[in-house]
C-alpha positions in Angstrom: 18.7 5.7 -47.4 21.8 3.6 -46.9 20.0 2.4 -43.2 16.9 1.9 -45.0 18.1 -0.8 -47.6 20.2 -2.6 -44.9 16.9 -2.6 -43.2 15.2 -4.0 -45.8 18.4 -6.8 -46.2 18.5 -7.4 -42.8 14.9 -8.2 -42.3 14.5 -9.9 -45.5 13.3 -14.0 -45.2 13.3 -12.9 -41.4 10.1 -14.7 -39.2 9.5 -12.9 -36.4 7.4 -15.8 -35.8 10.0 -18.2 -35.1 11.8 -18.0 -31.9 15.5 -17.2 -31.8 17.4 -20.4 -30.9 20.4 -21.2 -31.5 21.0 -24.2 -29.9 17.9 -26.1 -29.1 19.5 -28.0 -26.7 19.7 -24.9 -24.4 17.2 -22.0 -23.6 17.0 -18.3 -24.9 18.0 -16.4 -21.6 16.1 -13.1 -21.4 17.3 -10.7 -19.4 14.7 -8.5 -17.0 15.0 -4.9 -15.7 12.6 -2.6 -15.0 11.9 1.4 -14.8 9.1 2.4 -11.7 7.9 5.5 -13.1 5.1 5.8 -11.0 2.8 4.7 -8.1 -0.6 5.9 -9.0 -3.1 3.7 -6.6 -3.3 1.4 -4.4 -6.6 -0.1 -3.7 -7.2 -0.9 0.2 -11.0 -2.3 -0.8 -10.1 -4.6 -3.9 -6.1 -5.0 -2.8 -5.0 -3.7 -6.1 -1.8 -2.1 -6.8 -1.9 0.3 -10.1 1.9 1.5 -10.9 3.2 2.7 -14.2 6.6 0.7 -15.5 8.6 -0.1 -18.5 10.2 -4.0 -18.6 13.5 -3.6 -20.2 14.1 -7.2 -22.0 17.7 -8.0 -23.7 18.2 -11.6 -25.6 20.2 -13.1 -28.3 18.7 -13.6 -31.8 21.5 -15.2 -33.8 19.3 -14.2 -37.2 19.9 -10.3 -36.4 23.1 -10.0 -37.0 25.7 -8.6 -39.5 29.3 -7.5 -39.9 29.3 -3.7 -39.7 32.5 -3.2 -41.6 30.0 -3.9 -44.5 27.6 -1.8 -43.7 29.2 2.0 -43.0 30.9 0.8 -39.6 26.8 0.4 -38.8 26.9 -0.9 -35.3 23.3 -0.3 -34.2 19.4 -0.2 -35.4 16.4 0.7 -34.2 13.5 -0.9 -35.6 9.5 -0.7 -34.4 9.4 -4.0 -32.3 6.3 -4.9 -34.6 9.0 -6.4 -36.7 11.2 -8.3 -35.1 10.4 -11.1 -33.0 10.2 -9.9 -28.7 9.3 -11.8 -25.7 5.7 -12.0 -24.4 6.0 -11.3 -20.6 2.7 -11.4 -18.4 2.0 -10.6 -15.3 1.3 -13.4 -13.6 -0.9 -11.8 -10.5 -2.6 -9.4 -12.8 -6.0 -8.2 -12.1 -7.0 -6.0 -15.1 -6.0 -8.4 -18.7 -4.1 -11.3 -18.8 -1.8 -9.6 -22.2 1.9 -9.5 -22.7 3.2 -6.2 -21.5 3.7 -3.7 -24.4 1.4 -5.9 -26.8 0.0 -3.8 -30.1 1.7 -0.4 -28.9 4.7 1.1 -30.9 8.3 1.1 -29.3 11.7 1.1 -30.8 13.9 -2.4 -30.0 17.5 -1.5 -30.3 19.6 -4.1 -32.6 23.8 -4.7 -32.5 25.6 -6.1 -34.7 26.3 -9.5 -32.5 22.7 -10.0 -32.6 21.4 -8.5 -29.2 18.2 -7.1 -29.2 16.9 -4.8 -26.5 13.2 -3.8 -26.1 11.7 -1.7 -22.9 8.2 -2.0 -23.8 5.6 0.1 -21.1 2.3 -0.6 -19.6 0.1 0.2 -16.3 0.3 -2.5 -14.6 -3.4 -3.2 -12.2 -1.9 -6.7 -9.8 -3.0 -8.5 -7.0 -1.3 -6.9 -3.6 -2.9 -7.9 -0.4 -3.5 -5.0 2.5 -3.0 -5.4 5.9 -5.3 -2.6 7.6 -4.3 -3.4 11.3 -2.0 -0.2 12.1 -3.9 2.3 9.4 -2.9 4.8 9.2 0.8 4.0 9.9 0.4 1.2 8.2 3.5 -0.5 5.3 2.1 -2.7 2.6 4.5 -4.8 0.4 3.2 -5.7 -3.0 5.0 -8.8 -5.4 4.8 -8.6 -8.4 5.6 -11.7 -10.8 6.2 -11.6 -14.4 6.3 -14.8 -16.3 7.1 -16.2 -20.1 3.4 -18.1 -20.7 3.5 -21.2 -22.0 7.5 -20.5 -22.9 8.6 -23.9 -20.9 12.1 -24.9 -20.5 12.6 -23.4 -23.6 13.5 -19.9 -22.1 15.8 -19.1 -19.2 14.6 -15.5 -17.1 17.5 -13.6 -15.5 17.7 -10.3 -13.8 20.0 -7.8 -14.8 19.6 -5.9 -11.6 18.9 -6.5 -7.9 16.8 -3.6 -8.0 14.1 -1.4 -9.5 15.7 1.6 -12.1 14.4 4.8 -10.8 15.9 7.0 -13.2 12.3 7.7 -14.2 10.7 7.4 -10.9 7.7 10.7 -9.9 6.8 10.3 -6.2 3.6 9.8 -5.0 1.6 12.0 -3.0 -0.2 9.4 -0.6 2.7 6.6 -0.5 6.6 6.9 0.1 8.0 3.9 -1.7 10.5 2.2 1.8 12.1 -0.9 -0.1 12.1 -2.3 -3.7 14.2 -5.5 -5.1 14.2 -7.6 -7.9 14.8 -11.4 -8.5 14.3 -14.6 -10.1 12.7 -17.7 -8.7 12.9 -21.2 -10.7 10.6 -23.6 -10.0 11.6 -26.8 -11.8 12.3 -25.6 -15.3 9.7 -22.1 -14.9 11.4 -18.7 -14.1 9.4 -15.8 -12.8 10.7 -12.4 -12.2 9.7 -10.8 -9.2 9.5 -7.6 -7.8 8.9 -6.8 -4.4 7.6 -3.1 -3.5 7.2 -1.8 0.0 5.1 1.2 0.6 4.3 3.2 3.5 1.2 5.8 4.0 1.6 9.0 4.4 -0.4 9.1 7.6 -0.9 12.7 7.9 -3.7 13.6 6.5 -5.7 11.0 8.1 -4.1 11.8 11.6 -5.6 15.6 11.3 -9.0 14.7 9.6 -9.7 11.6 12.0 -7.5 10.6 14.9 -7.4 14.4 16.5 -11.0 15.0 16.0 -12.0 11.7 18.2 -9.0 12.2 20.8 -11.1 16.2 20.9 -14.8 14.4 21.5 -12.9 12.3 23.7 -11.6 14.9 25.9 -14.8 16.9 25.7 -17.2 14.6 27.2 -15.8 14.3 30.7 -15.8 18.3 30.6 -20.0 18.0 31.4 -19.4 17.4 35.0 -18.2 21.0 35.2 -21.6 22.2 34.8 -23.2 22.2 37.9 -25.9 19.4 38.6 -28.9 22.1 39.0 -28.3 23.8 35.5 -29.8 20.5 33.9 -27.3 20.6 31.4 -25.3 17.9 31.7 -27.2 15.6 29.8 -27.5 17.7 26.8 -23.7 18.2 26.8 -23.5 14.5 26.7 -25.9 13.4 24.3 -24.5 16.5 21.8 -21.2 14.8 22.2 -22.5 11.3 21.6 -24.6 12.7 18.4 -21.3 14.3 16.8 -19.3 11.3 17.5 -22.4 8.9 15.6 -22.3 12.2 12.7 -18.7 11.6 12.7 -18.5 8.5 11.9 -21.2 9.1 9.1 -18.8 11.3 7.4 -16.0 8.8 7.9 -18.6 6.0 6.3 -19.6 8.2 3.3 -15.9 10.2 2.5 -13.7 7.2 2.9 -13.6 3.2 1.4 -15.4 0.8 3.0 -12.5 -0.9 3.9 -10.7 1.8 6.1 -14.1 2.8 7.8 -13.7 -0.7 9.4 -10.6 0.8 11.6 -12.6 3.9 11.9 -14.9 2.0 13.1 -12.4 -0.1 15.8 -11.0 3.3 16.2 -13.9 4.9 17.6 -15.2 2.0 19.3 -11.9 1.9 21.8 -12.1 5.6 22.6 -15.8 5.8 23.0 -16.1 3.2 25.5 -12.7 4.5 27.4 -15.0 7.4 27.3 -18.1 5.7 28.4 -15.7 4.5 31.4 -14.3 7.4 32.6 -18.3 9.3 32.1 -19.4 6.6 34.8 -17.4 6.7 37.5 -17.1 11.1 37.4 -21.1 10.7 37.3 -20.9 8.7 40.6 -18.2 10.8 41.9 -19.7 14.2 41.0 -23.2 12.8 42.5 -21.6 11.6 45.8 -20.0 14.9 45.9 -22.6 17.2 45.4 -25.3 15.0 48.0 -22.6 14.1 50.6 -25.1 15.3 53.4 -27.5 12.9 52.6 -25.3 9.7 53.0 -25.0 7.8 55.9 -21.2 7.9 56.6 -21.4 4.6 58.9 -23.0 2.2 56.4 -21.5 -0.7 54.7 -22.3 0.8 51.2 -20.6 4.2 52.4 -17.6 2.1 53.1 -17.1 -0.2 50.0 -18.1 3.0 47.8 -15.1 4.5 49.7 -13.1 1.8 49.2 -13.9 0.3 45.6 -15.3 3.1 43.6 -13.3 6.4 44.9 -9.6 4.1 46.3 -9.4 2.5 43.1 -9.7 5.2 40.8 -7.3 6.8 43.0 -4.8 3.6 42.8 -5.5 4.0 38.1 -4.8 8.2 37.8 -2.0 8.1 40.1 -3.1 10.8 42.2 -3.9 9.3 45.5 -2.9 12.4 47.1 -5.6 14.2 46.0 -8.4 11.5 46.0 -6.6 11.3 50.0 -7.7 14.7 50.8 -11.2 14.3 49.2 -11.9 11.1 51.1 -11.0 13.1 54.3 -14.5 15.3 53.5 -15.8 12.4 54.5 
């Protein structure tokens, strides 16, 4: 009863309206910290970055305060924020609504006696994070986001209270492992915005097993059709079965996955299907030159630059001169 009347007293001819300067002549610093309690998506397509936070925001309001010897030794309250008046931070590079963080939902702000008020409002935060895609899947993203007093002016200062994020609350994520995370305050003339700066890193395991092995396995397969011998008329079929899976493949990769990341499948499968397509050729002129060495005139100029080109290069790429040296002797 006794912190329900003082309450009542305290908040009595209070406008929460009003902000809480003392001195107009100098701005309301409010100080920034804030809990990561979660990383729950980030968006390769549309470059958004969804986390869960709460902004913990400390200031000065010289109308909140009392003498506690008067009240009980009554050094603290807790109020619903509704009532008294609290800062309204935005996210600057938001991409969902353009609202101060923690506006219309009901959180306790935490009143002293010397008039500091602390309030850690939370929200899910959807901003702007632009992906770089080039080394998918081992690929680090870093993600700013800025949080600003809207149309506050000079009349508020922003400071950090920490250099970091607070990760007391923190519940790892099961597709991201969260590298690096700081916090600071830029001024720009007379505007302060808070930043944060978050650097993820994919967990590229799952899209090593699912994707990467499965082409390096087509890729290895297809050279294994010149093992077949030329009159069992299978070698074609071999290949073009190979050449259909990797074009099924891809399918799958197009249909499962964002359309963002099949663009690296895509470069992916391009590189080792036409390192494929190399090595297919020159084993289909080897394994034919092979197999009808009899019929080739050993003394003609083509016979010699094939020799030379087709047969000492390849030997000069694969290292294995040796062996192409003892095949060469055949002829």
């Amino acid at each position: 009863m006794i912190q329900k009347d003082f309450m009542k007293k305290l908040l009595t001819g209070y406008k929460k309206q009003l902000f809480p300067l003392e001195n107009s002549t100098k701005p309301l610093e409010v100080g920034l910290s804030l809990w990561l309690k979660m990383i729950n998506d980030s968006n390769d397509v549309n470059e958004v970055l969804t986390i869960v936070v709460a902004l913990r925001m400390n200031w000065t309001d010289p109308s909140l305060r009392w003498n506690p010897k008067d009240y009980g030794n009554m050094d603290t309250l807790r109020i619903p924020s509704a009532d008294n008046w609290i800062p309204w931070v935005y996210v600057l590079n938001s991409v969902d609504t353009f609202e101060p963080i923690g506006k219309d939902a009901t959180f306790l702000a935490t009143i002293c006696s010397n008039g500091s008020v602390t309030d850690a409002p939370g929200a899910i935060i959807k901003s702007n994070c632009p992906t770089d895609m080039s080394k998918f899947p081992f690929d680090v993203q870093t993600c700013t986001l800025k949080f600003i007093m809207w149309s506050a002016g000079p009349a508020f200062k922003l400071t950090s209270n920490s250099d970091e994020l607070l990760m007391d609350f923190f519940i790892p994520n099961a597709h991201w492992n969260l590298v690096n995370h700081k916090a600071y305050v830029v001024q720009d003339k007379k505007l302060y915005t808070y930043n944060i700066d978050i650097c993820i890193q994919r967990k590229p395991l799952c899209f090593t097993v699912i994707i990467i092995l499965p082409i390096l396995l087509l890729c290895l397969l297809n050279p294994l059709v010149f093992i077949f011998p030329i009159e069992s008329g299978e070698r074609m079929g071999l290949a073009i079965t190979v050449l259909l899976t990797f074009a099924f493949f891809l399918l799958l990769l197009q249909t499962s996955y964002r359309h963002h990341q099949v663009n690296v499948f895509s470069a992916v499968y391009d590189i080792f299907y036409n390192y494929d397509k190399w090595l297919y050729y020159h084993w289909v002129i080897i394994s034919a030159r092979c197999h009808y060495v009899e019929t080739f005139d050993h003394n003609s100029s083509f016979e010699i630059f094939f020799n030379f080109v087709a047969l000492g290069r390849m030997a000069d790429h694969w290292k294995v001169r040796s062996f192409m040296g003892k095949t060469l002797q055949r002829f």
